[in-house]
Rosetta silent file (secondary structure, phi, psi, omega in degrees, C-alpha in Angstrom):
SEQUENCE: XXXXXXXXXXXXXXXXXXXXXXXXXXXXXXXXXXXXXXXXXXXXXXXXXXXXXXXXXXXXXXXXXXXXXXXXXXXXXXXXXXXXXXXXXXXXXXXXXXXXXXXXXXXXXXXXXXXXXXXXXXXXXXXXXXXXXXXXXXXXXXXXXXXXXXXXXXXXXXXXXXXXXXXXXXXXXXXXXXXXXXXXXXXXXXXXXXXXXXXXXXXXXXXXXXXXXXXXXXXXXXXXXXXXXXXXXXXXXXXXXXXXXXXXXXXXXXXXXXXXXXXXXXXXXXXXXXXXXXXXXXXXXXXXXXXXXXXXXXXXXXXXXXXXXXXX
SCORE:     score description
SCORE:     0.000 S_00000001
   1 L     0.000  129.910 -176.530  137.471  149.893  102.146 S_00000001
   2 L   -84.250  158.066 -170.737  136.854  146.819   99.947 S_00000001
   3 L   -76.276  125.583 -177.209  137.382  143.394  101.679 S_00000001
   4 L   -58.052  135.362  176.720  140.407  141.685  101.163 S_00000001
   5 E  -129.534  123.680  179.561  139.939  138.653   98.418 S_00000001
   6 E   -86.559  169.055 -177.151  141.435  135.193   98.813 S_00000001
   7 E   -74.561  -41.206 -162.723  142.091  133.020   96.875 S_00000001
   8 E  -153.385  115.600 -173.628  140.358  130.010   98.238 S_00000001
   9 E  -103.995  157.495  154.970  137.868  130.337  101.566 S_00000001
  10 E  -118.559  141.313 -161.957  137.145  126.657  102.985 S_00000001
  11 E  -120.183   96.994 -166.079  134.253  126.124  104.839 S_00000001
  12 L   111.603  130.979 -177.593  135.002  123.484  107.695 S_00000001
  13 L  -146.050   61.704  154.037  137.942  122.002  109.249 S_00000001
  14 L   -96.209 -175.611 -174.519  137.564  118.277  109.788 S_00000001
  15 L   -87.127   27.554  160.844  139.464  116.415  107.416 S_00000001
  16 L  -123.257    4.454  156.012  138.722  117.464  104.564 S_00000001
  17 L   -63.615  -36.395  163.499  138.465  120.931  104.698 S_00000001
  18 L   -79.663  -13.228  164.828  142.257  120.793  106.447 S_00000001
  19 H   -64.401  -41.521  141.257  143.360  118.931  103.985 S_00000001
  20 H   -31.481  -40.209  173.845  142.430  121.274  101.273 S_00000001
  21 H   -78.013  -45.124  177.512  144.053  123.844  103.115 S_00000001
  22 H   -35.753  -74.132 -168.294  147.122  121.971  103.110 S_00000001
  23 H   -72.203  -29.505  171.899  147.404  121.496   99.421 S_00000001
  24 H   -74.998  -42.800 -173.615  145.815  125.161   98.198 S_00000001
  25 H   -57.303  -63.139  168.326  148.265  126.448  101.018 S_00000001
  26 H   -47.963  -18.820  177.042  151.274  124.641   98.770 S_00000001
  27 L   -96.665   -8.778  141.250  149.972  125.831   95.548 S_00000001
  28 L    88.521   37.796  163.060  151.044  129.194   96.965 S_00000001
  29 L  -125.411  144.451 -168.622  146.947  130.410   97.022 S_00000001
  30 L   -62.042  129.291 -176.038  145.765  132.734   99.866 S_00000001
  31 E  -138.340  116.779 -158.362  143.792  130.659  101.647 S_00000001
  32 E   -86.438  117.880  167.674  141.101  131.287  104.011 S_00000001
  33 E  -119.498  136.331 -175.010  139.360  128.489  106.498 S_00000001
  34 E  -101.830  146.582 -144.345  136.329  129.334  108.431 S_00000001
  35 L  -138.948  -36.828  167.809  137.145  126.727  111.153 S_00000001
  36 L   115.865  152.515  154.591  133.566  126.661  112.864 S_00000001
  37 L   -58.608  -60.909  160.994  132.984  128.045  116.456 S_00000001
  38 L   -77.381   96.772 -167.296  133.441  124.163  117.403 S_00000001
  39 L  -125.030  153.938  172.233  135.975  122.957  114.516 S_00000001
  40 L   125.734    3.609  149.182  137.426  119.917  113.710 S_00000001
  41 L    71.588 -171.967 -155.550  134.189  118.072  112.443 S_00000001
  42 H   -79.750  -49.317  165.560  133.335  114.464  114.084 S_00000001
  43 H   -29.470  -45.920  179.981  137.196  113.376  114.545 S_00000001
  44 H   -67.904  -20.249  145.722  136.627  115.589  117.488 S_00000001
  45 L   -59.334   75.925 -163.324  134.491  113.078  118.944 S_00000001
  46 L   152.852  111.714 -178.429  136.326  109.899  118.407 S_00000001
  47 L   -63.922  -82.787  160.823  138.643  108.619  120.714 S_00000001
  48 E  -101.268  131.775  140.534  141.420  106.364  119.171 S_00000001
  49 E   -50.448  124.442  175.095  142.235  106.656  115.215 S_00000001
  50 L  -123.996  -43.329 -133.742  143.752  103.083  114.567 S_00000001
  51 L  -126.805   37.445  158.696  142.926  103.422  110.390 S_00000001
  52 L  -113.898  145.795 -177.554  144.300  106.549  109.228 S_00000001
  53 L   -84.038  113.624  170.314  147.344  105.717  107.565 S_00000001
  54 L   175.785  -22.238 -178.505  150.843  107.184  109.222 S_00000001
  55 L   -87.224   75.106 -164.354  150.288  106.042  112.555 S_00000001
  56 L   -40.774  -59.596 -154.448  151.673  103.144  113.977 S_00000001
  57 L   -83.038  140.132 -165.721  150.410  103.588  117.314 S_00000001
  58 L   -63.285 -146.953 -151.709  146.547  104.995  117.387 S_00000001
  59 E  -165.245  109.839  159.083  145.704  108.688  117.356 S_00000001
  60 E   -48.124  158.650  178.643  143.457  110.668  119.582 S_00000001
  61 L   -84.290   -2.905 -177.393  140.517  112.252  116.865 S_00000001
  62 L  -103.422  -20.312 -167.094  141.323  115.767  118.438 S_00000001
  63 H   -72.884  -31.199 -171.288  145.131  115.084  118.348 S_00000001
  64 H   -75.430  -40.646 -178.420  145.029  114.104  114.617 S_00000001
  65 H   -67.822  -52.563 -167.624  142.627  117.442  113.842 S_00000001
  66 H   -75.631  -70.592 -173.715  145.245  119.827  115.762 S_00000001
  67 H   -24.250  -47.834 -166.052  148.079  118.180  113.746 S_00000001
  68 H   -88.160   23.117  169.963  146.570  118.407  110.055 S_00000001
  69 H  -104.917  -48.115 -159.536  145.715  121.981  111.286 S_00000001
  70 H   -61.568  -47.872 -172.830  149.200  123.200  112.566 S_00000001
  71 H   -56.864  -44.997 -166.806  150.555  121.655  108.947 S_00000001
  72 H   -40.345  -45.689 -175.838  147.951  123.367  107.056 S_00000001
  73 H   -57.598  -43.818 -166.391  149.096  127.047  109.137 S_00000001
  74 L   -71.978   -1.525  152.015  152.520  125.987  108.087 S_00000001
  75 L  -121.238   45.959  165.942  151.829  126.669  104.588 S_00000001
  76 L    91.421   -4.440  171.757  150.007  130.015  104.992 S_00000001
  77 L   -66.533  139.802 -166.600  146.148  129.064  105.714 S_00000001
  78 E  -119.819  150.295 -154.509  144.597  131.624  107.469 S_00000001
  79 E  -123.634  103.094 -133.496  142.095  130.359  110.231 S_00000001
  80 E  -142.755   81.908 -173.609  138.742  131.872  111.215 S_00000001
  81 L   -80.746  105.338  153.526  137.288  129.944  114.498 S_00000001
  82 L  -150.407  178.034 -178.670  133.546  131.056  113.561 S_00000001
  83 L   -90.976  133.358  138.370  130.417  129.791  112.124 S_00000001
  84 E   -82.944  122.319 -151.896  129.523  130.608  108.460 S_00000001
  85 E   -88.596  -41.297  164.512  126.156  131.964  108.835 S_00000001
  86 E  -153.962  176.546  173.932  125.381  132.683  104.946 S_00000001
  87 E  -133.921 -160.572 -168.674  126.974  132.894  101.320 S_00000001
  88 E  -165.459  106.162  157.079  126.090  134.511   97.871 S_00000001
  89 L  -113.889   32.658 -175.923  127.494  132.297   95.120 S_00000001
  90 L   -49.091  -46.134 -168.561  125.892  134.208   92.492 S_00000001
  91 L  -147.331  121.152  160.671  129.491  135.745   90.840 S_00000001
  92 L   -80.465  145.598   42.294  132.831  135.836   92.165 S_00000001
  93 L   -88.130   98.129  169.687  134.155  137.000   94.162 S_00000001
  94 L   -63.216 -177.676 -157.995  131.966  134.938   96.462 S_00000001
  95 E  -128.774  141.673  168.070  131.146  135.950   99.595 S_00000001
  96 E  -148.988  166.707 -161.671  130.587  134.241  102.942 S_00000001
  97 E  -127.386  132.822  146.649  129.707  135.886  106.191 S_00000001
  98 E   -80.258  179.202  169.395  130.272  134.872  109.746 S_00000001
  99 L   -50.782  -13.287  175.736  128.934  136.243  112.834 S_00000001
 100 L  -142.355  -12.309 -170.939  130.917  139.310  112.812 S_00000001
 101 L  -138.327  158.873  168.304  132.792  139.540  109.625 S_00000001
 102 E  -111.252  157.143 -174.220  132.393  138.956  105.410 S_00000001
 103 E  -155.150  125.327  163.518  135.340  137.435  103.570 S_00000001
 104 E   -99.979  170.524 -140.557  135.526  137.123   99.632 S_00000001
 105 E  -163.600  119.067  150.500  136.980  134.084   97.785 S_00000001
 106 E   -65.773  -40.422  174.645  137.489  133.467   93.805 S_00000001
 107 E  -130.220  161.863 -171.460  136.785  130.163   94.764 S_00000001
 108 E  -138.231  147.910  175.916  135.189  128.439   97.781 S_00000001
 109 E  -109.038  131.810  141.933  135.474  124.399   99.264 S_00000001
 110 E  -105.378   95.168  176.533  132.765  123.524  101.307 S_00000001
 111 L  -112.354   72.039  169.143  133.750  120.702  103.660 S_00000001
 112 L   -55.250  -39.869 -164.127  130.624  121.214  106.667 S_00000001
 113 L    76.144 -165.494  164.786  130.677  117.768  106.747 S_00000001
 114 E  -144.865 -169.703 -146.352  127.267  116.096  108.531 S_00000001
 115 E  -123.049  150.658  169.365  126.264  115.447  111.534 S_00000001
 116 E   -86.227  160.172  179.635  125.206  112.304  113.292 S_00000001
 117 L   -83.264  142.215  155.686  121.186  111.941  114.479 S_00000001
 118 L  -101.637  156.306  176.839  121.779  110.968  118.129 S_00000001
 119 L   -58.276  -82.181 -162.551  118.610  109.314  120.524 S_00000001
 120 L   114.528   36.853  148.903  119.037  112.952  122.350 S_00000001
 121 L   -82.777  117.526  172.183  119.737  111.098  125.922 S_00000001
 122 H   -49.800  -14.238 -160.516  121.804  112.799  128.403 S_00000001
 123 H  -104.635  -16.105  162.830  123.572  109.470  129.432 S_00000001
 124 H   -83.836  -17.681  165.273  124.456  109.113  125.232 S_00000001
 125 H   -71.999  -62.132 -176.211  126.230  112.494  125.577 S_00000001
 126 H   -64.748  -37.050  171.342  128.206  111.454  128.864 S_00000001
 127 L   -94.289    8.296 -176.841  129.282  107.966  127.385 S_00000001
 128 E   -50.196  132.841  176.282  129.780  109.316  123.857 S_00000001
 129 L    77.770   11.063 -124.046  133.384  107.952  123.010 S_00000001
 130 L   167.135   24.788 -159.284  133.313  105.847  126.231 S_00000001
 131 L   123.577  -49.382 -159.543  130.757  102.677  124.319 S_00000001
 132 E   -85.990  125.580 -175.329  128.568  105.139  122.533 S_00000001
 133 E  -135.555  154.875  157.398  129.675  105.361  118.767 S_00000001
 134 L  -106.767    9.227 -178.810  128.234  106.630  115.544 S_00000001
 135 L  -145.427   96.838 -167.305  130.532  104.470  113.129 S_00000001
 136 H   -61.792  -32.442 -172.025  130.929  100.828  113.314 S_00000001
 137 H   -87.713  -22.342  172.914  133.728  100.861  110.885 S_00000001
 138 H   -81.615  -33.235  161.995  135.637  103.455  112.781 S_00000001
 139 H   -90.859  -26.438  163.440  135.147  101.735  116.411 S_00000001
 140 H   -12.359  -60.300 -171.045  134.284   98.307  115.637 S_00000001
 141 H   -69.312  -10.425 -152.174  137.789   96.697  116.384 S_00000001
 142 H  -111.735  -32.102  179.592  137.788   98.338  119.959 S_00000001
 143 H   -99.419   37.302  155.242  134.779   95.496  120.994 S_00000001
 144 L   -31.225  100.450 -172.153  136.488   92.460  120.073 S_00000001
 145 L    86.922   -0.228  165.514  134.691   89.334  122.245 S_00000001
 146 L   -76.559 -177.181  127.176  132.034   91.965  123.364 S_00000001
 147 E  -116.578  155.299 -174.132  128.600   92.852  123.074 S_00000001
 148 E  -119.823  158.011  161.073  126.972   95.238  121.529 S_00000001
 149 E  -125.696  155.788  175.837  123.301   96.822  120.509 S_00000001
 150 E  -118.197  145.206 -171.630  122.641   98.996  117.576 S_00000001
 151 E  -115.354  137.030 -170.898  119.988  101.288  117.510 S_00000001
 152 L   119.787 -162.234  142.860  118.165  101.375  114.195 S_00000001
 153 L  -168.857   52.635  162.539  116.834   99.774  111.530 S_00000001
 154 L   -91.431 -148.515  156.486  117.770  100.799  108.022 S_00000001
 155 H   -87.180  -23.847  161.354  120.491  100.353  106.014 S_00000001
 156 H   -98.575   26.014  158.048  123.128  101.365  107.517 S_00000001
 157 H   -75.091  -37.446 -153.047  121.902   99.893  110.698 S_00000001
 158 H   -97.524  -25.428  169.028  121.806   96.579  109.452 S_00000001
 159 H  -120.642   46.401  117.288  125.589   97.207  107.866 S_00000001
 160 H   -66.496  -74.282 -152.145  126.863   98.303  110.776 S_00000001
 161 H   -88.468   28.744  150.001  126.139   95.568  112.804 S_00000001
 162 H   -88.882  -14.912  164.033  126.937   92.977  110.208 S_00000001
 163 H   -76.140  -45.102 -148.725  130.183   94.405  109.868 S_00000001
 164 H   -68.525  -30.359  175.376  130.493   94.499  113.860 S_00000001
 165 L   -56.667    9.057 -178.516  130.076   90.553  113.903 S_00000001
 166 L   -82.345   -8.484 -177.705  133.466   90.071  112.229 S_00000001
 167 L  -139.649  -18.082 -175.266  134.710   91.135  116.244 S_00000001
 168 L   -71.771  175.729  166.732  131.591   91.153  118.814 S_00000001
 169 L  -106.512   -8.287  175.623  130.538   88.183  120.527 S_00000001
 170 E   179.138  109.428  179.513  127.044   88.878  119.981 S_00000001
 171 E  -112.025  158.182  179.027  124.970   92.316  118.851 S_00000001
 172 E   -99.927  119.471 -168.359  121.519   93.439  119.306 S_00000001
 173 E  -117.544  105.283  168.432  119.623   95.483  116.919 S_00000001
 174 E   -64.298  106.126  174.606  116.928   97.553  118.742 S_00000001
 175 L  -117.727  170.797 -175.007  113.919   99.040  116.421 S_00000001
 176 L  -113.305   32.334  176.358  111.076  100.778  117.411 S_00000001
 177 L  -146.126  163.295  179.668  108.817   99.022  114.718 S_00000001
 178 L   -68.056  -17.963  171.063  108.041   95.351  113.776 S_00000001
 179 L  -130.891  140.334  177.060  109.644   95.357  110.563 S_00000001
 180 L   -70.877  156.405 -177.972  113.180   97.060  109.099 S_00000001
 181 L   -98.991  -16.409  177.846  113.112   99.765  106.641 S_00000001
 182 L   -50.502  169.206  149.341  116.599   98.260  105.552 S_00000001
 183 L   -67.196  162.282  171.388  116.781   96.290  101.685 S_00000001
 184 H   -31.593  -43.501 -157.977  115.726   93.087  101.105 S_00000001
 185 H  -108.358    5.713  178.207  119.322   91.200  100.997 S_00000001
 186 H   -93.249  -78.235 -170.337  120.787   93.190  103.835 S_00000001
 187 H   -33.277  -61.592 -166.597  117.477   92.223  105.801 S_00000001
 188 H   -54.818  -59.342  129.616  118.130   88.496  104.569 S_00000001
 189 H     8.260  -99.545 -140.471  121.959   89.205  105.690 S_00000001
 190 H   -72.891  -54.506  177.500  121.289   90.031  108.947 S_00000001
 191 H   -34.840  -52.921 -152.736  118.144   87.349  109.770 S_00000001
 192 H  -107.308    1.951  161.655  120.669   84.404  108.981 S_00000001
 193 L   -54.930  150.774  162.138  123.979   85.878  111.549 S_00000001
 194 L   -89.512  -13.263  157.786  123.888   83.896  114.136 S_00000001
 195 L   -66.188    5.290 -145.632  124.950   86.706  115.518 S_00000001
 196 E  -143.355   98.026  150.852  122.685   88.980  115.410 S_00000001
 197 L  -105.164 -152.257 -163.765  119.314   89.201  117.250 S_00000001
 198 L  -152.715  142.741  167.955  116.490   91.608  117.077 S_00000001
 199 E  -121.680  119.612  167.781  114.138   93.786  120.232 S_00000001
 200 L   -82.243  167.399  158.517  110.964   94.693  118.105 S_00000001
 201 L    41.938   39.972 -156.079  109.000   97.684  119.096 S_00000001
 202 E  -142.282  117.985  161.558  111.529   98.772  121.382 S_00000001
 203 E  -114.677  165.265  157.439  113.373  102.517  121.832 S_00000001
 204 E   -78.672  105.581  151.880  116.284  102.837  123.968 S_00000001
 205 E  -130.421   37.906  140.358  115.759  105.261  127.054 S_00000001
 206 E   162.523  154.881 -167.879  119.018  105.377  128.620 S_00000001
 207 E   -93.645  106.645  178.099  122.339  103.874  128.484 S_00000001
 208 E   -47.049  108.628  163.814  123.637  102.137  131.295 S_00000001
 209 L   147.922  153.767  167.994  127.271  102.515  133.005 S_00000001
 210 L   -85.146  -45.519 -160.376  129.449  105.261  134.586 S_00000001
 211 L  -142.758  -11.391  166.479  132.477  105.444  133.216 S_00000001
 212 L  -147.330  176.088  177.435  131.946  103.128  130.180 S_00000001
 213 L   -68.775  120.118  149.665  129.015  101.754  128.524 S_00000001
 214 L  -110.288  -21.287 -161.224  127.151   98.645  130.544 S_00000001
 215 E  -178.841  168.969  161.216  123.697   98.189  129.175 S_00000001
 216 E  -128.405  145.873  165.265  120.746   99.988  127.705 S_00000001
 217 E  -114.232  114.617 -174.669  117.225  100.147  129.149 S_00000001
 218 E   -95.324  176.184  177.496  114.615   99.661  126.623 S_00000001
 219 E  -130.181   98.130  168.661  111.101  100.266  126.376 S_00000001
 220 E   -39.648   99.802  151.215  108.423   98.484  124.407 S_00000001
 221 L   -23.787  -25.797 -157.033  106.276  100.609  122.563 S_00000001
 222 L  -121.970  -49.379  169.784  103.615   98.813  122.344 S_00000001
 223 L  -121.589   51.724 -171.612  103.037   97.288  125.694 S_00000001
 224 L    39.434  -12.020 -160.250  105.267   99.455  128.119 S_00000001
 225 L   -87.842  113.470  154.520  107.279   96.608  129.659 S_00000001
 226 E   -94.730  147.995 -163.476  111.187   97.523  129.820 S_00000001
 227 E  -139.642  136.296 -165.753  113.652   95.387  130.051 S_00000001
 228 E   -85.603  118.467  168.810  117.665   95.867  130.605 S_00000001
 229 E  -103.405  109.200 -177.135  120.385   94.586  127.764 S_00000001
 230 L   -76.730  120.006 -176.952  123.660   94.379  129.307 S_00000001
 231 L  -144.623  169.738 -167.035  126.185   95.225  126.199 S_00000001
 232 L  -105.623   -9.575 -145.166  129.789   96.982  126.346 S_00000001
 233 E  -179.598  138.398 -158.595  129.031   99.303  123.292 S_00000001
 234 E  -154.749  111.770  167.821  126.240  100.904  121.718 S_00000001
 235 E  -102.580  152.953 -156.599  125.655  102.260  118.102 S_00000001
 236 E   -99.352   85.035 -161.723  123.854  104.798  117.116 S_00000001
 237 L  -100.101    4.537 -166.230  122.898  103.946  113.121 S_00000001
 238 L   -92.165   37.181  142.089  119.629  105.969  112.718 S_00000001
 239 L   129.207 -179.465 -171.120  120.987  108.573  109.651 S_00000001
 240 E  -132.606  144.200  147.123  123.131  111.222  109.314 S_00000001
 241 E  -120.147  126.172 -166.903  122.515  115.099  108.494 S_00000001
 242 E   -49.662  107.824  165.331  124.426  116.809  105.615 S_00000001
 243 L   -60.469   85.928 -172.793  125.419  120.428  107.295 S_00000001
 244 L  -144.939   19.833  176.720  124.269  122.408  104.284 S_00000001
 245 L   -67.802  -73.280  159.457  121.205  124.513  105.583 S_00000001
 246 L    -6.462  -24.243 -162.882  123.181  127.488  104.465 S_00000001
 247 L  -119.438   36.967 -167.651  123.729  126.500  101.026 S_00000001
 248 L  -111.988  144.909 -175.705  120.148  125.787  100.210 S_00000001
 249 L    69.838  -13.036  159.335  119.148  127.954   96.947 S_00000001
 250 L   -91.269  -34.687 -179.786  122.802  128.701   96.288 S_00000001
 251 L  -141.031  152.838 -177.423  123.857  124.970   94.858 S_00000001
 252 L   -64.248  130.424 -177.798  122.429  122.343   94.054 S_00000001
 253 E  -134.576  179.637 -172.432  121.580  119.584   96.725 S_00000001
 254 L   -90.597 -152.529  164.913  119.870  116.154   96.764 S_00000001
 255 L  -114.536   55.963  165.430  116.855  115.542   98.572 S_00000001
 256 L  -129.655   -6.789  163.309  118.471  114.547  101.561 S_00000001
 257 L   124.321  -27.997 -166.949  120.665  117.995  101.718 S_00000001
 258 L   -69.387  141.726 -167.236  123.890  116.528  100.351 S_00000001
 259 E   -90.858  149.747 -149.872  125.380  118.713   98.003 S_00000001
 260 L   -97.006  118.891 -162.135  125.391  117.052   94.499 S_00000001
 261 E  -114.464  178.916  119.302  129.011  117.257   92.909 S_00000001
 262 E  -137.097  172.907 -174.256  130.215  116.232   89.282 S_00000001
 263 L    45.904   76.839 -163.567  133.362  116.022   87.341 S_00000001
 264 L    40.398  -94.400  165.317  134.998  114.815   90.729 S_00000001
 265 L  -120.169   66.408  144.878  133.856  117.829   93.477 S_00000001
 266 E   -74.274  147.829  162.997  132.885  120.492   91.022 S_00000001
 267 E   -80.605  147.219  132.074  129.232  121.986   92.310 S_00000001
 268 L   -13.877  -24.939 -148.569  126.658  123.210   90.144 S_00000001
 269 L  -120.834  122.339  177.251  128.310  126.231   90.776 S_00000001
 270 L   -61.693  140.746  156.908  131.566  127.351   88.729 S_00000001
 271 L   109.258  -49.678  178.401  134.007  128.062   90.696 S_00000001
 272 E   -98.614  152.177 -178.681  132.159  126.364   94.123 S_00000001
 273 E  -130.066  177.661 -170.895  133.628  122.845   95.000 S_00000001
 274 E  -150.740  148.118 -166.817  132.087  120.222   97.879 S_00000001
 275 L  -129.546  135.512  144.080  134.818  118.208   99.844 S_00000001
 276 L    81.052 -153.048 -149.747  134.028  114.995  102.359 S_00000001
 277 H  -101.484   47.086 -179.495  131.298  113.919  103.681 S_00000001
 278 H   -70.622  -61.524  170.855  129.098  117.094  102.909 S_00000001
 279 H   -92.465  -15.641  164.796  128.673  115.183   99.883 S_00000001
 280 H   -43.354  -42.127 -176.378  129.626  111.810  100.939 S_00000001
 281 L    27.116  -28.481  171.698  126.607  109.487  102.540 S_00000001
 282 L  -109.599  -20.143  145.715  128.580  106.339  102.075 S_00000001
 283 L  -113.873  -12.311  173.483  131.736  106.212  103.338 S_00000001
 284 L    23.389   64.043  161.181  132.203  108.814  105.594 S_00000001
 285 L  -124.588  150.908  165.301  136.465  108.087  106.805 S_00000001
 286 H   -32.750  -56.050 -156.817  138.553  109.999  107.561 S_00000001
 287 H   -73.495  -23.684 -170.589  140.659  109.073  105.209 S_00000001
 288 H   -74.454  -27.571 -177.731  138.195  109.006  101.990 S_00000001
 289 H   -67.139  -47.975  179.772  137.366  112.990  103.403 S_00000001
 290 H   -56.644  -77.656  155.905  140.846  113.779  103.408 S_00000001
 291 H    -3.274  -89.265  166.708  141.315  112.251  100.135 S_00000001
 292 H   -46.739  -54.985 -142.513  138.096  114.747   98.620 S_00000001
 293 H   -56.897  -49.270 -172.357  139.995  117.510  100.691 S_00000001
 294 H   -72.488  -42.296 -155.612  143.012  117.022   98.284 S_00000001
 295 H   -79.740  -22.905  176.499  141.228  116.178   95.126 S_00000001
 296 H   -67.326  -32.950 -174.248  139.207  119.741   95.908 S_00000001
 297 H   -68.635  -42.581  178.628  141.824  121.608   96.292 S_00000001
 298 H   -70.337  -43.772  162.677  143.864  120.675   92.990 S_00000001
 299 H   -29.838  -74.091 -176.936  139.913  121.527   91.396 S_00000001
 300 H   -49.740  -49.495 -173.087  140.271  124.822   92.641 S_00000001
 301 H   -55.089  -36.102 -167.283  143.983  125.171   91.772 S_00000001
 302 H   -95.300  -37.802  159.065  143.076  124.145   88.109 S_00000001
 303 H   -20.149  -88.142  164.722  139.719  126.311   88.310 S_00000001
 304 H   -20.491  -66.028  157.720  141.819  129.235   88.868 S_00000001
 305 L   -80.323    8.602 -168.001  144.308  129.285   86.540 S_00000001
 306 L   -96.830  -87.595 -172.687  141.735  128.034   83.586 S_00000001
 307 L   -43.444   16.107 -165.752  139.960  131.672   84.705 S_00000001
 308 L    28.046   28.797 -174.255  143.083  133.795   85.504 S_00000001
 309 L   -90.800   20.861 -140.742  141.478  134.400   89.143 S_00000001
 310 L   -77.977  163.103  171.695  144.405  133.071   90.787 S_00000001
 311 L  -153.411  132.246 -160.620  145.550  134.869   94.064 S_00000001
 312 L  -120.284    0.000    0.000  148.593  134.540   96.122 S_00000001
């Protein structure tokens, strides 16, 4: 028996893979989501949503996930909680497989999204959401008159915590080398905050506090001696990874894994589209993912009918 072919599979359901669904679901094309064995992308981490816009009042990140999921169902997206384990974009009808089943597509969105690098401490697991953040612009406002430390020292280490000094009372930038890897005028930036000091030669090995974030205890590098920073909040800035290990040799990526779009999220690949922050590296919100969710979706919608593959 040949395999039933959709219209549209999406790959991922944080927000911009549900968003996608939303709007392909309204454009009246069968629409497929492989949802992830954990779905709902980093919003499922992430306590209160104050800055997506509809919400007076904030938004849990799982409460916000199940909502733009139930609308999506409510215009005919079909839901798949599994991993997609490989694809074939050679021709369509692609193909993508999960752990137990294949599903064929005219067209396919891939919003994996990426992942944050975490330290890999059990006590950054337990306070995750609770102090421990990976996005200064998403959590910032919650440490107003606090302190904080950031662990890195690149670029978006250094603009992270130059954004957080529009609300801390004072942040800490931990590195484990003598000099930043950030640019020059960020580096310059950061030197002249008053807000802002620096622990050279210093990792973080473990996060202080029970039930919220109190401190970190670092460790020199260089000469063993640790020493305790009491702070209310603790970011994690040392990179991001693109979830696209699947898609390597089917589309074109950069060389940091992010899948390389033009003419808004068209792929290399006719036909394949890239949604949020799969391709994203720089702003990674909700709302800009969400945004790509929509703009992929009308891609596909226009894809389709240019190619008569449409399916309903």
């Amino acid at each position: 028996m040949d395999p039933l072919v959709y219209g549209v599979i999406v790959i991922g359901s944080g927000p911009a893979g549900l968003t996608a669904a939303v709007y392909s679901g309204r454009a009246l094309l069968k629409t497929l989501v492989v949802a992830g064995a954990v779905p709902g992308g980093q919003l499922m981490l992430t306590t209160e949503v104050e800055n997506f816009p509809g919400f007076e009042q904030p938004i849990l990140g799982p409460q916000l996930i199940e909502r733009m999921r139930k609308q999506a169902e409510r215009f005919g997206a079909e839901f798949i909680q599994d991993d997609a384990r490989e694809v074939d974009f050679k021709s369509p009808p692609f193909k993508v497989k999960t752990s137990s089943e294949a599903y064929e597509a005219n067209a396919v969105i891939i919003a994996t999204g990426a992942s944050a690098k975490w330290i890999g401490l059990q006590s950054e697991t337990r306070l995750r959401g609770r102090g421990v953040s990976s996005c200064a612009t998403c959590d910032g406002f919650f440490f107003r008159g606090k302190d904080t430390v950031t662990v890195g020292g690149g670029d978006v280490a250094l603009e992270d915590t130059i954004f957080l000094t529009s609300f801390v009372n004072h942040a800490t930038i931990v590195h484990r080398r003598d000099k930043l890897r950030a640019s020059e005028i960020l580096q310059e930036r950061a030197f002249e905050n008053p807000k802002i000091s620096f622990v050279w030669d210093s990792i973080v090995e473990d996060i202080l506090g029970g039930q919220k974030v109190e401190g970190v205890r670092v460790r020199n590098v260089k000469t063993g001696k640790q020493e305790v920073i009491k702070c209310d909040g603790v970011f994690v800035a040392i990179g991001h990874q693109p979830n696209t290990a699947i898609f390597q040799g089917q589309i074109e990526l950069d060389e940091k894994g992010y899948v390389i779009t033009r003419h808004a999220t068209a792929t290399s690949v006719g036909g394949v589209f890239a949604a949020g922050d799969v391709r994203d590296f720089h702003y990674r919100q909700a709302v800009t993912a969400a945004g790509d969710g929509c703009r992929a979706a009308l891609d596909v919608r226009d894809y389709l009918e240019t190619k008569g593959l449409r399916v309903t």
